[in-house]
Each structure stands twice: as C-alpha cells, then as structure tokens.
C-alpha positions in Angstrom: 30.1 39.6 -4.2 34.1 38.1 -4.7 37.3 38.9 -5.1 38.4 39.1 -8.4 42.2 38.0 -9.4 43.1 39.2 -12.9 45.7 37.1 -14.5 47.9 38.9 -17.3 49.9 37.0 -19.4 53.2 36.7 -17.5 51.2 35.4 -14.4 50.6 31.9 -15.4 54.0 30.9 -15.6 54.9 32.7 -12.6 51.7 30.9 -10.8 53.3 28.6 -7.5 52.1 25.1 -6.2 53.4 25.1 -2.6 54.4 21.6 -2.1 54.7 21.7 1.8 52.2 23.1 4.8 53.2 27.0 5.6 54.3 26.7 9.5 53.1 30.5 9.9 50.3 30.4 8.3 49.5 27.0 10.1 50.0 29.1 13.2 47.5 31.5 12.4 44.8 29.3 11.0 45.1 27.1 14.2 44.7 29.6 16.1 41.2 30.3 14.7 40.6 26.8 14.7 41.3 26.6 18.5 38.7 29.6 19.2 35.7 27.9 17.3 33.8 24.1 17.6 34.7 23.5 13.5 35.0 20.5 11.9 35.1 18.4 15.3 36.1 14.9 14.3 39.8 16.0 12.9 40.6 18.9 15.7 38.4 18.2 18.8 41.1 16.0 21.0 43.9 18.5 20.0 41.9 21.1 21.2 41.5 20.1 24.3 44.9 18.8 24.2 46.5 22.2 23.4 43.8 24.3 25.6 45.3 23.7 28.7 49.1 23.9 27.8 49.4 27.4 26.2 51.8 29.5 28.4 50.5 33.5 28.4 52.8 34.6 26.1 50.9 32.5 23.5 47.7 32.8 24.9 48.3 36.4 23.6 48.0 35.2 20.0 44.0 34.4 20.7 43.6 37.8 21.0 45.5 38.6 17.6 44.0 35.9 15.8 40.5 35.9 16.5 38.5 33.2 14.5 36.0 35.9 12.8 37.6 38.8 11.2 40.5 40.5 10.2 44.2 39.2 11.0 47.2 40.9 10.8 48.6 40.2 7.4 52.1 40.4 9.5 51.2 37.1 11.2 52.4 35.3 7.7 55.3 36.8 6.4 56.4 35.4 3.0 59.5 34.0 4.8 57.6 31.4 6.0 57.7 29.3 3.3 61.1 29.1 4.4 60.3 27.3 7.9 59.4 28.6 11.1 62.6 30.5 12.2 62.9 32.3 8.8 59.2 33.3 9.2 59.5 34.5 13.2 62.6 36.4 11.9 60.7 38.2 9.4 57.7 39.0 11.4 59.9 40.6 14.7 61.4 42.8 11.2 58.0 43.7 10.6 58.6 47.7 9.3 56.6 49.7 11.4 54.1 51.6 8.9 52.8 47.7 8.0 52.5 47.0 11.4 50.6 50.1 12.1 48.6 49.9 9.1 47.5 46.3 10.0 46.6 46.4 13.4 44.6 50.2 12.1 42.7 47.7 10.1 41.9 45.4 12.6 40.8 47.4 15.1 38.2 49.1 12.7 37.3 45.4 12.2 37.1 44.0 15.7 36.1 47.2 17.1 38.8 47.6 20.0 42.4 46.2 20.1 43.9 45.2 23.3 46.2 47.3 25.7 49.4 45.3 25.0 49.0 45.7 20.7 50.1 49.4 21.2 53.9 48.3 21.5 53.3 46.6 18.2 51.6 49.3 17.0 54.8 51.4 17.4 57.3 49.3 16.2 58.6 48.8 19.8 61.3 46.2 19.6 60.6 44.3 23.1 57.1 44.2 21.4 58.0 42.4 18.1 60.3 39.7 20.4 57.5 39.0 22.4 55.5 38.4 19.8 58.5 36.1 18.2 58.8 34.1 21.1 55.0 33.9 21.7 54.5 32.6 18.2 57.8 29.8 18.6 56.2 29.0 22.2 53.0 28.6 20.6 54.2 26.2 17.5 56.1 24.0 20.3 53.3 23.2 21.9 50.5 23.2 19.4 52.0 22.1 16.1 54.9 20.9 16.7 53.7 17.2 18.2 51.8 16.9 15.0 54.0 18.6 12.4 54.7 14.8 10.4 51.0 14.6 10.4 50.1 18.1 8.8 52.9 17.5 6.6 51.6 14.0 5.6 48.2 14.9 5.2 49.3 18.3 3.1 51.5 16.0 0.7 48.6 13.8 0.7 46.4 16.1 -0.8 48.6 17.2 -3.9 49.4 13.7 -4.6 45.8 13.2 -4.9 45.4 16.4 -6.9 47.9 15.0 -9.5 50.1 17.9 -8.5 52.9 16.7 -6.6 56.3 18.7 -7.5 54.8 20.7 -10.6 55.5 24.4 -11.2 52.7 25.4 -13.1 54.6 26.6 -16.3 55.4 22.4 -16.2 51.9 21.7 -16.6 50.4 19.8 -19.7 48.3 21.9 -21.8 44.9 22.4 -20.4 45.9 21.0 -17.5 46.1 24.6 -15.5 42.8 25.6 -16.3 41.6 22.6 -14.8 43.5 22.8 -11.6 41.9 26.2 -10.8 38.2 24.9 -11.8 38.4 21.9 -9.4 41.0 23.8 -6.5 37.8 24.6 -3.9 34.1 25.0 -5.1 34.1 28.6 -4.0 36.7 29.6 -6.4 35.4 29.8 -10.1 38.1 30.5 -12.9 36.6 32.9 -15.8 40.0 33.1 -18.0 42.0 35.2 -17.4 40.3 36.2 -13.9 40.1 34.0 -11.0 36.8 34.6 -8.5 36.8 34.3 -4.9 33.7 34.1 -4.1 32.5 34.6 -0.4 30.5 37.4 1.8 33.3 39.1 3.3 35.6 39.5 0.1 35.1 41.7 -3.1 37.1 43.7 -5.4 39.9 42.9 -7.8 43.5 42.4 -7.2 45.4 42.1 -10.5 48.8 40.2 -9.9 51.0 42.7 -12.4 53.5 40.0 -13.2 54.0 38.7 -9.8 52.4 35.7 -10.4 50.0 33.2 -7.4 51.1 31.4 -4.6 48.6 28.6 -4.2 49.1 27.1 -0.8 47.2 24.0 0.7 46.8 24.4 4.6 45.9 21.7 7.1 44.2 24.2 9.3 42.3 26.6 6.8 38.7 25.4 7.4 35.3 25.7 4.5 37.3 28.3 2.4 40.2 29.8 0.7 41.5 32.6 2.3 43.8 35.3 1.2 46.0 38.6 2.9 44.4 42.1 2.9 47.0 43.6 1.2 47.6 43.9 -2.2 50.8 44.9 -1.9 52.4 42.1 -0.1 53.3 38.6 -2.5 49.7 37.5 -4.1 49.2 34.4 -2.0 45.5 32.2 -2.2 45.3 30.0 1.0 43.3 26.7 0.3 41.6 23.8 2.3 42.9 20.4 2.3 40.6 17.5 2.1 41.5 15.8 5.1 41.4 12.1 5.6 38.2 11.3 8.0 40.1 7.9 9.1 43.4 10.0 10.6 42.4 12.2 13.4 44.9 14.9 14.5 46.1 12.9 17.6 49.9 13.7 17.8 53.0 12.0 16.4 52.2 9.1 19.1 49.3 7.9 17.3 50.8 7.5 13.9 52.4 4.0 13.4 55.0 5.6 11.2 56.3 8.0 14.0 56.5 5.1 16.5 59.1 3.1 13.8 61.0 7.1 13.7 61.3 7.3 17.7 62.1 3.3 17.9 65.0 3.6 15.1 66.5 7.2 16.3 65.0 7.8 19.6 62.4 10.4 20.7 64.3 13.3 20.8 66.5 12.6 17.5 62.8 11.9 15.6 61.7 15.1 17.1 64.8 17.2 16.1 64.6 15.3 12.1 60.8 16.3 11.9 62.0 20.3 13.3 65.1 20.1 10.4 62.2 19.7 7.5 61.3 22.9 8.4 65.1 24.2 8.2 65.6 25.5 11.5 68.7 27.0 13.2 70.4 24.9 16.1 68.7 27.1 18.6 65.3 27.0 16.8 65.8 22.7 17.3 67.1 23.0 20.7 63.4 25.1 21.5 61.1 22.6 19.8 62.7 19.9 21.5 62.8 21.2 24.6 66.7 20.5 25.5 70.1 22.7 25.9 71.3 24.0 23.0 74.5 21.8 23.2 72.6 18.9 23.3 70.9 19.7 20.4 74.2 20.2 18.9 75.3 16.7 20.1 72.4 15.2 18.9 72.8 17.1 15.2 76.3 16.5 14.9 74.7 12.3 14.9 72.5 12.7 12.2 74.5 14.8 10.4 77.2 12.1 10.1 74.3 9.7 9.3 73.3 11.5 5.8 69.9 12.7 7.3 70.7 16.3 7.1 73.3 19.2 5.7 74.4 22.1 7.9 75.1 25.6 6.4 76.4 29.0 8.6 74.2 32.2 7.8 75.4 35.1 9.8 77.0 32.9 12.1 74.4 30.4 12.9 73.8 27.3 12.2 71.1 26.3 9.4 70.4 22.6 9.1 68.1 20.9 6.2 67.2 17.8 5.3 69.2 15.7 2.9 66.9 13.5 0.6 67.8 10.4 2.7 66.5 12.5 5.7 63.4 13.4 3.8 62.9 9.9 2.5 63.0 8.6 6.3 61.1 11.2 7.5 57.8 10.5 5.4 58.2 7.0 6.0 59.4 6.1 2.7 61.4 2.8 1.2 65.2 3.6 1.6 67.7 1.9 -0.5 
C-alpha cells in the first residue's frame, strides 16, 4: 500500500523547501510525541519536563492529538508557516463544515470523541478561542523554551541536505530528482509520481498545479506524514535527522543561548527568539510571560537596535526580525 502524489508538469516548479520548523505543526507532532516512549534519548527530559507544567486548557490538546490515529487537519492551518499567531488566528477561523468534517473523521477513527469537541464540532466561537488559547498556552510552555533549538536543529538539517534557501525551480538539473530519492527511505520517487509508502496511507492525490510543500519537522518521528484532505494546500511533513550529541534540554543548555541572555538579558533573548516567529506585541508579551507594556518597552529597545522591524496590520503590532536580528539570533558572526 501508499499514497501516491502525481506530479504534472507545472508542479515541479511550484514544489516548496520550507526553510524554517512549522510552530503548528510542531505543536501537533509534540503532542504525539508527549503521549508515546519514542526516540528517548532526544525527548525523554522534555517530557518529563513539560508533563507536569501543562495547565488544563492544554492538557485538552492530548485528547485532540492522540499519538495513533487521525488528527484534525485544522490543527495546522497553512498560516502557520507564517508563525504561531498567524497560525492560531487561522485555526479559531476554522469554517465550520471543515471543522465538522474533521472531527466526523476522527471520531470514526478513534471511535468516540470527547464531550467538550461538540462546541468545535458546531462552530461555537467560545469553542474555537479556547482552543486558540489552549494551543498559545501549550507552545509557551512546551516549545517555546526550546524554540532556538528546534530552529537550529531544523536549519541544520537542510544545510546538511545541500538545500539551504533553494526554491526548487533554482535547482541544478538533476538535482530535484535526487532530493526526493534521498528525502526519507519510505518515500520512493517513480517520475512523475511520488510514493508514500506506509500501512495506514494509500491512494493518489494529484497536486493539479498547486505544487508540494516539503516541510522538515523536529518532532515528526520514523515517517513523513501528510493532511487527510486533498483539498487543503498539498503539504509532505518529513523527519529531521537529529543530532544524537544535542539533547532537547531547553535554551539553558545551549552555550549559544547563554551568550543571547548574557548580551540582551533573559527576557529581551526570549522576546528576539518569539519575533523569528513574527508575532504580534501581545503574542511576545504571552510567551514571555510579562505585561503587555513591558513587552512594548522591551521591543521599542531592540527595535532601535536593528534586531527587528515593526509593521501595523489591522491595528496591531507585527514585529519581524531584521537580518541583523536573525544573524544574532542563530549565533552567527556579525560585522
């Protein structure tokens, strides 16, 4: 059995490297990581780590994410590629006959959904900002602390791919053929159709033009992964190879983020690492855990420093990094 993904001829030019982790689809693939005992040496300590810290709101995810199974293909909006706030906005905008459909699907697959899904189910909008908030509360606690490691290790991985920055219509001759045949062992490319291969997947999607998303993910464990849907943007989800000698141990054990909170302090580092994933002043203010005028404060600073821009969108604040801010961020030489 596979799934079977049937390039046509505007597809390979409209084929996507993601060059940074996902945050929402992080979420959701942590989540499944935190229900099972898999791959021990890189996610044992932040298991136990993030066990005990989850509030109930985001204990709630468990129960949407189980480890085995269907997810909701809501979890990972599209938007996410964007960064975390753009992806929680887009999932509380969820239209109601996806979110319907979905969670239809995964109670055929789980067998029984849980009392408090039947808000979602109906498009109830208390329901969709829980699940917003449980999803932000969740990322504080679980990801957040080692976002500049997932990031690392994610950018580690297409450097070592020979891939960093490359749209696939950049690629030398040849070259895209061979990214596919050596992208996971369970994916085998028979031009022009790309096999999944795996007991829980068959069929064939054919992309129609849209192109493939090929995203690396810190979290996605043994094999690729994909949505249900074959009407949402084609995306393939893909394991890094993680380095055995960096353990996921938090932004205190990395050398690198001890330099970041000695040169800007702890909550200006923690603020820079929330910007590369273009968050709103609010958004900063919840991941580090401080007023949202003293995230303001503390903005305005590295703002006038060169580290980031600020744009308003709908009367809020969007702040990115600049490529000095990016530079300093990954621990790079800075002129």
């Amino acid at each position: 059995m596979g799934l079977r993904i049937h390039f046509g001829s505007d597809d390979v030019a409209r084929t996507r490297l993601a060059q940074t982790p996902d945050p929402m689809w992080e979420v959701l693939l942590s989540l499944h990581m935190l229900q099972t005992t898999d791959g021990p040496l890189v996610f044992d300590r932040w298991r136990r780590e993030v066990r005990g810290r989850l509030d109930p709101g985001a204990r709630r995810l468990l129960a949407l994410a189980p480890p085995r199974g269907y997810s909701p293909d809501f979890l990972t909006p599209a938007a996410g590629a964007g960064g975390l706030d753009l992806g929680v906005n887009a999932l509380m905008s969820t239209p109601r006959g996806r979110l319907r459909d979905d969670l239809t699907q995964f109670a055929v697959s789980q067998g029984h959904t849980a009392p408090w899904m039947r808000g979602l189910a109906d498009g109830d909008l208390d329901a969709l900002k829980g699940l917003g908030e449980a999803v932000r509360s969740y990322y504080r606690v679980a990801l957040a602390p080692h976002w500049s490691r997932v990031r690392a290790e994610v950018t580690a991985d297409i450097a070592a791919r020979g891939r960093m920055t490359r749209t696939v219509a950049d690629l030398p001759s040849g070259a895209f053929d061979h990214l596919l045949r050596t992208l996971h062992p369970t994916l085998e490319w028979s031009p022009p159709v790309l096999i999944m291969h795996g007991p829980h997947v068959e069929g064939d999607l054919h992309l129609d033009g849209r192109g493939l998303l090929l995203l690396p993910s810190f979290f996605c464990w043994r094999k690729p992964t994909m949505l249900r849907s074959r009407d949402l943007p084609p995306v393939v989800v893909y394991p890094i190879e993680h380095n055995p000698s960096q353990l996921l141990t938090g932004r205190e054990a990395s050398g690198h983020g001890q330099a970041l909170v000695a040169l800007l302090g702890r909550t200006r580092a923690t603020l820079l690492e929330a910007v590369a994933e273009g968050g709103t002043t609010t958004e900063l203010a919840r991941t580090a855990d401080i007023a949202a005028a003293t995230a303001s404060h503390h903005v305005s600073v590295l703002r006038e420093a060169g580290l980031l821009i600020t744009r308003r969108v709908g009367g809020a604040a969007h702040h990115t990094l600049t490529p000095l801010g990016a530079q300093l961020l990954n621990g790079r030489c800075v002129a």
